[in-house]
Short mmCIF file of the C-alpha atoms (twelve columns), coordinates in Angstrom:
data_MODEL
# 
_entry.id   MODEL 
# 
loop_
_atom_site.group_PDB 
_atom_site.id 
_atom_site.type_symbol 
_atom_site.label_atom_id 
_atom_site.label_alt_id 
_atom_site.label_comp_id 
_atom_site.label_asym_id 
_atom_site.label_seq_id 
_atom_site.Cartn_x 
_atom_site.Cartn_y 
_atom_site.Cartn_z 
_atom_site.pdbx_PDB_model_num 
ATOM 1   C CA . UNK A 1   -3.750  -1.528  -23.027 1 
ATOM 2   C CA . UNK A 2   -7.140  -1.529  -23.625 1 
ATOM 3   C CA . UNK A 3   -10.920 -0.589  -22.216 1 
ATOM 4   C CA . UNK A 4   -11.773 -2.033  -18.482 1 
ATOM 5   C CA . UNK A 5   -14.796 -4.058  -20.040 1 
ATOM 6   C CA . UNK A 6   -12.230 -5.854  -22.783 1 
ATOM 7   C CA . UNK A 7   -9.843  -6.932  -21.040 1 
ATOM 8   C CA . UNK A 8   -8.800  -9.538  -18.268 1 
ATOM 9   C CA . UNK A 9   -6.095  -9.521  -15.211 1 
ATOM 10  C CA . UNK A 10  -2.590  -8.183  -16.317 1 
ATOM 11  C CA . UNK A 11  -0.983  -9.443  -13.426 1 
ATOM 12  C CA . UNK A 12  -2.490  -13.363 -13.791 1 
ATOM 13  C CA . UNK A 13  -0.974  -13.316 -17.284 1 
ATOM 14  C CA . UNK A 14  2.263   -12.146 -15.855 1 
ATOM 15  C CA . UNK A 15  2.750   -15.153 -13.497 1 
ATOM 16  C CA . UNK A 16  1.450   -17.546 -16.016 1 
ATOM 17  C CA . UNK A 17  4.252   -16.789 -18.017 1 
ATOM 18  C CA . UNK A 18  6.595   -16.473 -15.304 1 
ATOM 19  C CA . UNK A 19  5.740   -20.018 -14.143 1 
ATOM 20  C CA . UNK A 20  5.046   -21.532 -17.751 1 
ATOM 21  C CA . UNK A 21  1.204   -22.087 -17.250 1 
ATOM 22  C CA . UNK A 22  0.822   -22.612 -20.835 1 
ATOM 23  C CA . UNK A 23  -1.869  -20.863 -23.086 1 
ATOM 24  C CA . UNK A 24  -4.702  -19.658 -21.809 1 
ATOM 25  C CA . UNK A 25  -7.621  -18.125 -23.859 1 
ATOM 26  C CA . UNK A 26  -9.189  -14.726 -22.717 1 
ATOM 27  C CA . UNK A 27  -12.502 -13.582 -22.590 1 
ATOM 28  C CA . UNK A 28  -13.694 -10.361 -22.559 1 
ATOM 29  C CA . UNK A 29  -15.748 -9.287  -19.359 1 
ATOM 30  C CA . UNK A 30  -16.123 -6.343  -17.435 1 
ATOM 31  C CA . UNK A 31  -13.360 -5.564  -14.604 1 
ATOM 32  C CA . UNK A 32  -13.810 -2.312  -12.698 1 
ATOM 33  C CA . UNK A 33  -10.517 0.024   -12.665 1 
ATOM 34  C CA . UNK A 34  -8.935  2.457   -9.885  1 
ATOM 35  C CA . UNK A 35  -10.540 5.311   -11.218 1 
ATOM 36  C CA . UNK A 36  -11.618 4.016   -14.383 1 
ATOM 37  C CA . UNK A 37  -7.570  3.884   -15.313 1 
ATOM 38  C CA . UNK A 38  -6.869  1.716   -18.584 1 
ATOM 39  C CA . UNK A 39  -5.980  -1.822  -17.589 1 
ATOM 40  C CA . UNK A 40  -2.779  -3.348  -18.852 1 
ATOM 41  C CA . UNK A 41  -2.470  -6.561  -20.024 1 
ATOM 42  C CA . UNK A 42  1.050   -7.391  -19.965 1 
ATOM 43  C CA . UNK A 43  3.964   -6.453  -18.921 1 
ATOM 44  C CA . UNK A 44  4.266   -4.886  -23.056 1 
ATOM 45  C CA . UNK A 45  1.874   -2.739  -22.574 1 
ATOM 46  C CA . UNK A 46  3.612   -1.320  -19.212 1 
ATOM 47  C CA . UNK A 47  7.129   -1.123  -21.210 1 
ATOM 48  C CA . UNK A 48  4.989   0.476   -24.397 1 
ATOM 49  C CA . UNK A 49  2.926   3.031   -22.247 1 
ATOM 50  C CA . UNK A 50  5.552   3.874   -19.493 1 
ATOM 51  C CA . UNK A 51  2.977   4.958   -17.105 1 
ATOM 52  C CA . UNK A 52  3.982   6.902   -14.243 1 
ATOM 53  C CA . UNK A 53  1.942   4.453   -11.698 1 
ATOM 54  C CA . UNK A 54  0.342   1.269   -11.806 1 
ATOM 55  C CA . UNK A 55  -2.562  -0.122  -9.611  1 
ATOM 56  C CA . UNK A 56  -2.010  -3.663  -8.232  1 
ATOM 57  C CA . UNK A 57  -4.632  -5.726  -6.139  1 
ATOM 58  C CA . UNK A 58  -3.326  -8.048  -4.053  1 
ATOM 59  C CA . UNK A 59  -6.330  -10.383 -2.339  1 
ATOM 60  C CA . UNK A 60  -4.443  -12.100 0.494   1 
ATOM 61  C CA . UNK A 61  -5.754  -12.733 3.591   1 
ATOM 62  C CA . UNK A 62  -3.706  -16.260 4.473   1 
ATOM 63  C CA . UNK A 63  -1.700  -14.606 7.058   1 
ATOM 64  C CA . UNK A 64  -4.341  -12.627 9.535   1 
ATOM 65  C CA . UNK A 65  -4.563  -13.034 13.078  1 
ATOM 66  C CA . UNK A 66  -7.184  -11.505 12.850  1 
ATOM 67  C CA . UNK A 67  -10.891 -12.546 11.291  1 
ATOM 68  C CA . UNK A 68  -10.353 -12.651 7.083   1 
ATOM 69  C CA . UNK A 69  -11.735 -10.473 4.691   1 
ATOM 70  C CA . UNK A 70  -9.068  -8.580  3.289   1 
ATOM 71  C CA . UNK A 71  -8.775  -10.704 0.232   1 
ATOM 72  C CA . UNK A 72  -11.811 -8.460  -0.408  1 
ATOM 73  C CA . UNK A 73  -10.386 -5.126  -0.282  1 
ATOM 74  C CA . UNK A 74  -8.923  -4.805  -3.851  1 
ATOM 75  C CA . UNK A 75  -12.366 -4.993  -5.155  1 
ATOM 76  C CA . UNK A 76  -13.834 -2.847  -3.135  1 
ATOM 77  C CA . UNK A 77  -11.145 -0.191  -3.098  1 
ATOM 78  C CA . UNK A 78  -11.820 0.142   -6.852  1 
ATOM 79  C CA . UNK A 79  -15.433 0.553   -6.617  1 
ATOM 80  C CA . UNK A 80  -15.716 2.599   -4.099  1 
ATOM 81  C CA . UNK A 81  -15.641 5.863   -6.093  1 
ATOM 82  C CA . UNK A 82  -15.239 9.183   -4.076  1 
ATOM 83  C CA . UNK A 83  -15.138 11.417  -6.665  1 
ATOM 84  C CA . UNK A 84  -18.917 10.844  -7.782  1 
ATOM 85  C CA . UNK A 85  -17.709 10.730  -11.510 1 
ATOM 86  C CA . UNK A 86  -16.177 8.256   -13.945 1 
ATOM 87  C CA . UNK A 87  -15.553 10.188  -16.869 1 
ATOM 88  C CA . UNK A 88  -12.129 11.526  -15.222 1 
ATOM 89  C CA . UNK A 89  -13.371 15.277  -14.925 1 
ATOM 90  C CA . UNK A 90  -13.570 16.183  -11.509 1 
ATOM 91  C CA . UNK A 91  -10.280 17.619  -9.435  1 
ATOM 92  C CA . UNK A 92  -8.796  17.313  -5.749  1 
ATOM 93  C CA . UNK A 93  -11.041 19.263  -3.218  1 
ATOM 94  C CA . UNK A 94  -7.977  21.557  -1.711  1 
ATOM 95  C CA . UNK A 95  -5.128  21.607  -4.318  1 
ATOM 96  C CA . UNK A 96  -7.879  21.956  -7.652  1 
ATOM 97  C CA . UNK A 97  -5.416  19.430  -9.183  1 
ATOM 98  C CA . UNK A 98  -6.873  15.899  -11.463 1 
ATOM 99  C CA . UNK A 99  -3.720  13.492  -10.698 1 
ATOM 100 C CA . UNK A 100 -4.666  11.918  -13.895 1 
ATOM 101 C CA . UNK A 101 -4.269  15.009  -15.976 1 
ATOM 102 C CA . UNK A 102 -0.923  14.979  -14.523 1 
ATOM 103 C CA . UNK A 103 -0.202  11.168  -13.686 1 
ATOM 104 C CA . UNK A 104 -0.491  8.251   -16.780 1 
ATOM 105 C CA . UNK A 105 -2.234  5.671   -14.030 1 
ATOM 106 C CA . UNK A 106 -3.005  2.344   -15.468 1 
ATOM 107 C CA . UNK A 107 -4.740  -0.862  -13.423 1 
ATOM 108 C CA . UNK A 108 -3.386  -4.082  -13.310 1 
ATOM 109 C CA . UNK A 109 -5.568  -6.409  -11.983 1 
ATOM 110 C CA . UNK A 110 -4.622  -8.485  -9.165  1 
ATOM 111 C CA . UNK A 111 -2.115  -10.943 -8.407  1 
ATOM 112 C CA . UNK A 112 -3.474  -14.697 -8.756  1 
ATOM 113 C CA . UNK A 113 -2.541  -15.443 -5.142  1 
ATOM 114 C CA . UNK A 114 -3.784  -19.564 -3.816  1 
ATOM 115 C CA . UNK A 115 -5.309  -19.256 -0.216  1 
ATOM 116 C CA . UNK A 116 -3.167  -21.306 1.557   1 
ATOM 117 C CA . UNK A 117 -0.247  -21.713 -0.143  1 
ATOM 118 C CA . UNK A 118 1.832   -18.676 1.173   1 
ATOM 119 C CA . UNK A 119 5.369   -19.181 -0.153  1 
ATOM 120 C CA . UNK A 120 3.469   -19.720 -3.715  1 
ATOM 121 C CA . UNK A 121 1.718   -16.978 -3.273  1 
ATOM 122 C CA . UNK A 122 4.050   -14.474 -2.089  1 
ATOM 123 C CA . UNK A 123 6.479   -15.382 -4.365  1 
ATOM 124 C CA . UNK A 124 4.137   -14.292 -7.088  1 
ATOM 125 C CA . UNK A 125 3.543   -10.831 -5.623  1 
ATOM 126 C CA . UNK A 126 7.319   -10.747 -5.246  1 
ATOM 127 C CA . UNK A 127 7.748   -11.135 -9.074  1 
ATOM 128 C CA . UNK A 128 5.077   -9.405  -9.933  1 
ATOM 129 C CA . UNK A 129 5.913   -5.742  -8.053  1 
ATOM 130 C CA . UNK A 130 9.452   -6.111  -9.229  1 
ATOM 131 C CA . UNK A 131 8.259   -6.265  -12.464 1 
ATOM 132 C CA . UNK A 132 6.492   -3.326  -12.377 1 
ATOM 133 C CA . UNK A 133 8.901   -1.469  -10.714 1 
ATOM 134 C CA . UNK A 134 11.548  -2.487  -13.560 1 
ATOM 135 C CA . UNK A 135 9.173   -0.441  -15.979 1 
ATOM 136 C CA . UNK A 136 10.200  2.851   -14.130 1 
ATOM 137 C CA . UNK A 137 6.001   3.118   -12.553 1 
ATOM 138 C CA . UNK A 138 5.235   3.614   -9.119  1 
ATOM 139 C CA . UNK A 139 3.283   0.511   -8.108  1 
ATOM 140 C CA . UNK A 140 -0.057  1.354   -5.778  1 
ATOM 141 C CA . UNK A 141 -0.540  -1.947  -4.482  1 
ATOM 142 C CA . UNK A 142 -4.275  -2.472  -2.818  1 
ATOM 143 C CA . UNK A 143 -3.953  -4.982  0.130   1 
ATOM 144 C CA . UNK A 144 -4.687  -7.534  1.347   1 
ATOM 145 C CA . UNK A 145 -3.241  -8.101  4.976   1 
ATOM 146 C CA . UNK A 146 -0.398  -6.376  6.152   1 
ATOM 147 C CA . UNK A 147 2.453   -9.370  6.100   1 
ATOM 148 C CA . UNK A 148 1.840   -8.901  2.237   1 
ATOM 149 C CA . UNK A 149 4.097   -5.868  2.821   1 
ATOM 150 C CA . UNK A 150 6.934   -7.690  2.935   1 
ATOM 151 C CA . UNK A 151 7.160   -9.411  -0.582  1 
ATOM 152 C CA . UNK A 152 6.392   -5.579  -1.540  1 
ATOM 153 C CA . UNK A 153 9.274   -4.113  0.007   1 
ATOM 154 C CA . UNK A 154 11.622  -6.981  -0.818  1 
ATOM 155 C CA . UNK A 155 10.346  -6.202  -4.262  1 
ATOM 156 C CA . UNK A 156 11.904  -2.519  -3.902  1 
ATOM 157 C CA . UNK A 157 14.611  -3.934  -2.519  1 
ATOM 158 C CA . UNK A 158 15.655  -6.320  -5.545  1 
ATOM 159 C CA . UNK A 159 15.435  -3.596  -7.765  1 
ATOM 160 C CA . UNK A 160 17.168  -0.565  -5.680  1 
ATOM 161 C CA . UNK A 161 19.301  -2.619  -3.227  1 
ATOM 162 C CA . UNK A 162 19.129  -3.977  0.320   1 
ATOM 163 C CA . UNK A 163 19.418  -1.421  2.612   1 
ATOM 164 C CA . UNK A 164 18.926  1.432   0.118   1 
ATOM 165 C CA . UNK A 165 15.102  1.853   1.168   1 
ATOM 166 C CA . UNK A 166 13.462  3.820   3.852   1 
ATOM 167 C CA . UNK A 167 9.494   2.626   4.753   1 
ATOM 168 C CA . UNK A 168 6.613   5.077   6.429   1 
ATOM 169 C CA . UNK A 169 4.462   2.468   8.058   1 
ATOM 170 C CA . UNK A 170 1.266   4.203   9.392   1 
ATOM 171 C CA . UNK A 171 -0.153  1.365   11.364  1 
ATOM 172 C CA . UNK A 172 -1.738  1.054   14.977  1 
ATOM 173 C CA . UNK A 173 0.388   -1.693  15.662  1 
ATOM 174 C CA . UNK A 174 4.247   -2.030  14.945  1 
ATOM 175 C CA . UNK A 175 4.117   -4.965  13.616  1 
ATOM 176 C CA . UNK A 176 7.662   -6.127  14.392  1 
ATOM 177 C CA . UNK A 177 6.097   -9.480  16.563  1 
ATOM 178 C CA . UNK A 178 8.822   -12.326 16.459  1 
ATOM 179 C CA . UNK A 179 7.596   -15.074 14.394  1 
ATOM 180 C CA . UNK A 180 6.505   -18.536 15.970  1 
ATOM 181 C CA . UNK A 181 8.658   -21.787 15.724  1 
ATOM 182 C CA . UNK A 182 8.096   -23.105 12.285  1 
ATOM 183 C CA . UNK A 183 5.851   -19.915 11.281  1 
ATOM 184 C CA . UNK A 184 6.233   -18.525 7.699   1 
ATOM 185 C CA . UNK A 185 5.085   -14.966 8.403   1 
ATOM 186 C CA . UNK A 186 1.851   -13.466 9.980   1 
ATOM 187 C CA . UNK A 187 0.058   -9.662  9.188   1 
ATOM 188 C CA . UNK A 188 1.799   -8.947  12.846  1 
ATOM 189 C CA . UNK A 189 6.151   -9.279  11.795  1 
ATOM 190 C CA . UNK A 190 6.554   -8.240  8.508   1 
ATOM 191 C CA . UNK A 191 8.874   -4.994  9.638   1 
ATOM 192 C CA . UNK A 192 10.422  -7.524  12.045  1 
ATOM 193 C CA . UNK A 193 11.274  -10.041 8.703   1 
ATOM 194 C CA . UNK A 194 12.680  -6.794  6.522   1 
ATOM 195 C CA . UNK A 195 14.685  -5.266  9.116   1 
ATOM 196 C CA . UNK A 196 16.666  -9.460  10.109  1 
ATOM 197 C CA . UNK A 197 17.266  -9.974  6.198   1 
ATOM 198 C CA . UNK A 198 18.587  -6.899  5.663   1 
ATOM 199 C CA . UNK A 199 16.389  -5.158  2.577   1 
ATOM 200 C CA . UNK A 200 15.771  -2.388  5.420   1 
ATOM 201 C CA . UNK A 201 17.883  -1.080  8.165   1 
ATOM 202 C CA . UNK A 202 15.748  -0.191  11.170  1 
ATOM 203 C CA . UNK A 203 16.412  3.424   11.597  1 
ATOM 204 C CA . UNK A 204 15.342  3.766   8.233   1 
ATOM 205 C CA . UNK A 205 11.679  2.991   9.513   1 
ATOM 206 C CA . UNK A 206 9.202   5.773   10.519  1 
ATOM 207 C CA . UNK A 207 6.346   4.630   11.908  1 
ATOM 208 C CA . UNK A 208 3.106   6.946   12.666  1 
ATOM 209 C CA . UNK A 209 0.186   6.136   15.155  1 
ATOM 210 C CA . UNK A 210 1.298   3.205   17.107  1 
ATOM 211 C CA . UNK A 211 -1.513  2.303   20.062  1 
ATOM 212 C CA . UNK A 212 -1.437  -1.408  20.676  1 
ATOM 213 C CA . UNK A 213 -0.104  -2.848  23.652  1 
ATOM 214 C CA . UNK A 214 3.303   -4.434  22.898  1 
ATOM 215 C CA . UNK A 215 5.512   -6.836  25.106  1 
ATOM 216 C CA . UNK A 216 8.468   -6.119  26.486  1 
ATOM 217 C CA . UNK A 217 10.543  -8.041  23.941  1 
ATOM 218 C CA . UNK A 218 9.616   -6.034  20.747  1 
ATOM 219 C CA . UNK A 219 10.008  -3.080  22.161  1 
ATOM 220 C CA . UNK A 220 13.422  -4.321  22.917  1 
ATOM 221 C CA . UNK A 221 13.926  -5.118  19.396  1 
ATOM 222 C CA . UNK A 222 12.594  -1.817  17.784  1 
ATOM 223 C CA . UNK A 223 15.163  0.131   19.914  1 
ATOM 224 C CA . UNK A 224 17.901  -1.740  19.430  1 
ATOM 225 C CA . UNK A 225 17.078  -1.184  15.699  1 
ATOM 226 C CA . UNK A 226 16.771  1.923   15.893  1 
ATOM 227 C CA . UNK A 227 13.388  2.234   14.589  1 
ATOM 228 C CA . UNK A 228 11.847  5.432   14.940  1 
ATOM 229 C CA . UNK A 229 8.411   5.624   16.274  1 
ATOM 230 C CA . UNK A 230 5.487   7.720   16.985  1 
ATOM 231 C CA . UNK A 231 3.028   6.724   19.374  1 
ATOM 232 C CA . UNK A 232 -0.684  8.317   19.470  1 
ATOM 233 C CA . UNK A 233 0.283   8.998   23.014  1 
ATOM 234 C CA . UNK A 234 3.039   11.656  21.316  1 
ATOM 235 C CA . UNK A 235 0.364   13.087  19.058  1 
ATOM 236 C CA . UNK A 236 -1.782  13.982  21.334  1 
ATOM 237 C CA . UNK A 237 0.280   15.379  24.046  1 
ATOM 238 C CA . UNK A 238 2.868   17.484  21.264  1 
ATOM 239 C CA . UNK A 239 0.103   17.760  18.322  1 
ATOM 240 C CA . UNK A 240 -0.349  16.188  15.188  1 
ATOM 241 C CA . UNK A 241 1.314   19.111  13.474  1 
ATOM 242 C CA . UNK A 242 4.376   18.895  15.082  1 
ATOM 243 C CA . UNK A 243 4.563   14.977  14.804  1 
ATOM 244 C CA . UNK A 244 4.224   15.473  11.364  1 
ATOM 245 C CA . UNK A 245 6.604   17.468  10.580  1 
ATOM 246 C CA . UNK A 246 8.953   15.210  12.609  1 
ATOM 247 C CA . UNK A 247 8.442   12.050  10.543  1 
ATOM 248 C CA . UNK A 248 9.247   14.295  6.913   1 
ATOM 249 C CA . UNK A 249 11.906  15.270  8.393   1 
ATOM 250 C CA . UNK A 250 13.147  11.436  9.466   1 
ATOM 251 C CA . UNK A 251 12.007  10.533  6.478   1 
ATOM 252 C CA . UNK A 252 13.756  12.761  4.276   1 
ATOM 253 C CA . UNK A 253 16.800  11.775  6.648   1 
ATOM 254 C CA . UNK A 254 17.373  8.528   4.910   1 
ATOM 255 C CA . UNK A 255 17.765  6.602   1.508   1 
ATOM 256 C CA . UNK A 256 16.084  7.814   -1.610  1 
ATOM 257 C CA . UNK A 257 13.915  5.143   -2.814  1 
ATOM 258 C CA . UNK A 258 10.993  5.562   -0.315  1 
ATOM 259 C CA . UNK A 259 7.680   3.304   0.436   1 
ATOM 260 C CA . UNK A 260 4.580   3.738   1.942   1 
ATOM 261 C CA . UNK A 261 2.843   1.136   4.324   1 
ATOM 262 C CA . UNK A 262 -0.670  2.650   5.075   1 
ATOM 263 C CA . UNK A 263 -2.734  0.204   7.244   1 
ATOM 264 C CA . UNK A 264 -6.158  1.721   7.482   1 
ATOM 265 C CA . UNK A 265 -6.887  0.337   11.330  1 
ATOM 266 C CA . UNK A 266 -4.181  3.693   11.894  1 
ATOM 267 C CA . UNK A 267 -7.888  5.563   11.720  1 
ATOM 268 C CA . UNK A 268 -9.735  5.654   14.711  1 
ATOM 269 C CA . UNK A 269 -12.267 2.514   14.355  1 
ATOM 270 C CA . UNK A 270 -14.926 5.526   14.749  1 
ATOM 271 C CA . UNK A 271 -13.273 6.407   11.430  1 
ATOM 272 C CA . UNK A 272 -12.464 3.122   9.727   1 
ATOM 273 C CA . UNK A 273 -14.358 0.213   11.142  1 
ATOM 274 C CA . UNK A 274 -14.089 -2.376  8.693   1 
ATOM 275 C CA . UNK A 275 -10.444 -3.532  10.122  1 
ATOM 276 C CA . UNK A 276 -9.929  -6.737  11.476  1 
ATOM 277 C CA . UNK A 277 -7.931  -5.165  14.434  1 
ATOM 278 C CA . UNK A 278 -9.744  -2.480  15.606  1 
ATOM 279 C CA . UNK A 279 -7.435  -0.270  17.838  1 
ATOM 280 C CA . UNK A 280 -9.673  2.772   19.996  1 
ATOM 281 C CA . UNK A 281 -7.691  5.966   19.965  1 
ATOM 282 C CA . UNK A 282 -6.098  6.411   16.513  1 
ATOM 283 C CA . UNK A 283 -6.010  9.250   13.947  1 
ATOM 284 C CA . UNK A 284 -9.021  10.936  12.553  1 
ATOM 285 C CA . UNK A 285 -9.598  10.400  8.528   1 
ATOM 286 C CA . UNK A 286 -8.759  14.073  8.053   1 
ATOM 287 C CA . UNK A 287 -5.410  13.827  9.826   1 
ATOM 288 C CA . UNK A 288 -4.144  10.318  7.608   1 
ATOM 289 C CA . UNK A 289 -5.608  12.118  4.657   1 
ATOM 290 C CA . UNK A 290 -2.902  15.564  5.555   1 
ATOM 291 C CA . UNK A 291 -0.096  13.225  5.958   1 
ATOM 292 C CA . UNK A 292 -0.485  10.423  2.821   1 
ATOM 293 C CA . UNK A 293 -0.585  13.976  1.184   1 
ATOM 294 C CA . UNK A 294 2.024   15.795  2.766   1 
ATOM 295 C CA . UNK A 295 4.122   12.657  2.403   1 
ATOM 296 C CA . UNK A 296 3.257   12.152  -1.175  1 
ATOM 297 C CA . UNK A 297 3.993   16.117  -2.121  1 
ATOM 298 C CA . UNK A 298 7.048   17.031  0.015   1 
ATOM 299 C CA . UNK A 299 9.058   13.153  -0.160  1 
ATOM 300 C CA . UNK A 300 7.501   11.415  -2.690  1 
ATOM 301 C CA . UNK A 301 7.769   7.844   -2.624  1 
ATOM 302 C CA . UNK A 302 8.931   4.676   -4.597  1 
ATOM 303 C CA . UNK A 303 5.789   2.448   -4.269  1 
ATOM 304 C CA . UNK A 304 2.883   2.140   -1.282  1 
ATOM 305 C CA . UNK A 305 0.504   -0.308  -0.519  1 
ATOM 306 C CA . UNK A 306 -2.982  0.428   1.697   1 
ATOM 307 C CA . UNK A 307 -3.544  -2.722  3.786   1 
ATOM 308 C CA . UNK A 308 -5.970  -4.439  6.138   1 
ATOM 309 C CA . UNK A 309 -9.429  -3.109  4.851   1 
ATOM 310 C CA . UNK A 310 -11.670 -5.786  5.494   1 
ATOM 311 C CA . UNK A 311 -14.925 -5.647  3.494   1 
ATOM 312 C CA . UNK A 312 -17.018 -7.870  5.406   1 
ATOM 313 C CA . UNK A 313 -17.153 -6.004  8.804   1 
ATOM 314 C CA . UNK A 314 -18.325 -2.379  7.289   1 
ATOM 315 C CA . UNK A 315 -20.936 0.009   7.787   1 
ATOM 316 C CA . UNK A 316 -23.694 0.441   5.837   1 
ATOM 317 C CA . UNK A 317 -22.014 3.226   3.749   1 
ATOM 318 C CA . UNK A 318 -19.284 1.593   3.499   1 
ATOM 319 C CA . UNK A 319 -17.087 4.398   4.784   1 
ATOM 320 C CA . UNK A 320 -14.158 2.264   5.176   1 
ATOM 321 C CA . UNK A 321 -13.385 1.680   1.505   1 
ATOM 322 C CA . UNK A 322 -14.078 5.269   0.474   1 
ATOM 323 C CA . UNK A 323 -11.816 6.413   3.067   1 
ATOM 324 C CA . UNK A 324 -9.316  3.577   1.624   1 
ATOM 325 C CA . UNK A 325 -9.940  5.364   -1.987  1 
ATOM 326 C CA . UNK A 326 -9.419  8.956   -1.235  1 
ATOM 327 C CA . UNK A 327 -6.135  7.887   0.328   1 
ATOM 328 C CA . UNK A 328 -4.780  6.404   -2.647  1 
ATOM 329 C CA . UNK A 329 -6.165  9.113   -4.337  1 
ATOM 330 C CA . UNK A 330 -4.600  11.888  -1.843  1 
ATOM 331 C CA . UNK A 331 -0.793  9.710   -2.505  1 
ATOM 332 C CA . UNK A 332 -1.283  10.040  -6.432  1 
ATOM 333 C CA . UNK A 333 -2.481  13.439  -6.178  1 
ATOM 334 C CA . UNK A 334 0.838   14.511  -3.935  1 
ATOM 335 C CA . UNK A 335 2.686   12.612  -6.635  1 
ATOM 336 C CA . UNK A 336 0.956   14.738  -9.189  1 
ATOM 337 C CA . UNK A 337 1.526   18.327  -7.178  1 
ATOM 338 C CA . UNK A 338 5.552   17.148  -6.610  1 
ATOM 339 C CA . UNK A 339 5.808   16.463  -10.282 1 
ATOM 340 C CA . UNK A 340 3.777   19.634  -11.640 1 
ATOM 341 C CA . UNK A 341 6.104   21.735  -8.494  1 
ATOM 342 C CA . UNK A 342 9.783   20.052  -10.027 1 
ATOM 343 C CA . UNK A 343 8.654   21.036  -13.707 1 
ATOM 344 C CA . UNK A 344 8.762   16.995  -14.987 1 
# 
């Protein structure tokens, strides 16, 4: 590993060698890092450092319904500092804990995706989370739109086993469309695509904050799957408190190797505007950042991604991406509190 401002992509050199690209020379230039984490070069340097997560961009957008932009989020998830220092001393705002002087975090870099050639591209996320996950690190995977999921959770699935992982999918929508004739995959079915192949059984899906309308035909489909779902309309009539406490304990009802599927449009578009599929009614930022916490310190998880941020449609202050931050920063701090709690 080396300094952010010597280095280049990790994750481009990994697929260049995976598909025999030849040599390629490479400059130095600057490349902002997740919290000014160490960026990796190649796959070496994950096996040498054994990190306990790894920060992965991927830029993808080739699969919205929605207006693009996402391919933007990676980028703007890392600069979007919330902690108002780069030098790595500052600490969490309720637990007083630094996840990095608890956590070995390295960056990297994104995975080359080709707008418009899905299968290409998804294969090479594919690889390149499964190869991180081989190392033993938790991969923190900035999206991208949320179909990019799936090639992240089939990546799990290589490594652990079909039907040996469990997903939290905090989402507005359930994302379990059916596919149309001839269609690869869209940011609206990639639960639908895990659950028919098999990596994940239904009822090992727990999904928070559901609010879009839905036809008749997937709803059919998540019950007969068993999926287990929380709708905003539950949350508000029983609490979020008491939801809560019901998805941990659904979650922690089901296989070991865990992953986490935060799309930020679960926010209230008050809260997270810069979505391409804004959804009125959802969670505040205060209540995603409890449970992304609460997850993170009482389950734990295998590997997450944080989806559908969409630079191009924020606010001024770009609130969107700093909310996107502190929630990868709330998961790796949880991971840091469960490790510092079991003694590791």
């Amino acid at each position: 590993m080396t300094s952010p401002d010597r280095t280049c992509r990790g994750a481009i050199r990994l697929v260049r060698e995976f598909e025999d690209w030849g040599p390629t020379p490479w400059g130095a230039h600057d490349y902002p890092t997740f919290l000014g984490a160490p960026l990796a070069l190649t796959l070496d340097d994950l096996h040498t450092s054994q990190p306990d997560a790894v920060v992965l961009g991927v830029p993808w957008d080739g699969t919205m319904g929605a207006p693009p932009g996402t391919r933007l989020a990676p980028a703007a998830l890392r600069t979007a500092e919330y902690t108002g220092s780069r030098d790595g001393k500052w600490h969490h705002p309720v637990s007083r804990l630094n996840p990095l002087d608890h956590l070995d975090i390295v960056d990297f870099g994104d995975v080359p995706v080709i707008p418009g050639a899905v299968e290409t591209s998804f294969a090479r996320i594919r690889h390149v989370v499964r190869a991180v996950l081989e190392t033993g690190a938790v991969p923190v995977l900035l999206g991208g739109d949320h179909a990019v999921t799936w090639p992240h959770v089939q990546a799990l699935a290589d490594v652990v086993g079909h039907g040996n992982v469990g997903v939290v999918h905090l989402d507005a929508h359930c994302d379990t469309w059916p596919l149309a004739p001839g269609q690869y995959t869209s940011h609206g079915a990639p639960m639908r695509q895990l659950i028919t192949e098999g990596a994940v059984h239904g009822e090992h899906f727990v999904q928070v904050g559901l609010r879009s309308s839905t036809d008749p035909e997937t709803h059919a489909f998540m019950r007969d799957h068993g999926m287990r779902s929380h709708w905003m309309d539950e949350i508000r009539s029983d609490g979020v408190d008491v939801v809560m406490d019901r998805a941990v304990a659904e979650v922690l009802d089901g296989p070991e190797h865990l992953f986490l599927s935060v799309d930020i449009d679960v926010c209230d578009p008050a809260f997270a505007p810069a979505t391409g599929a804004p959804e009125p009614g959802g969670l505040t930022s205060g209540e995603l950042l409890s449970l992304v916490g609460r997850l993170a310190r009482e389950v734990g998880f295998a590997a997450m991604d944080l989806v559908e941020l969409s630079p191009p449609y924020e606010s001024g202050t770009n609130i969107t991406a700093i909310l996107g931050h502190r929630v990868v920063v709330e998961a790796l701090t949880g991971l840091a509190t469960r490790k510092v709690s079991l003694g590791r």
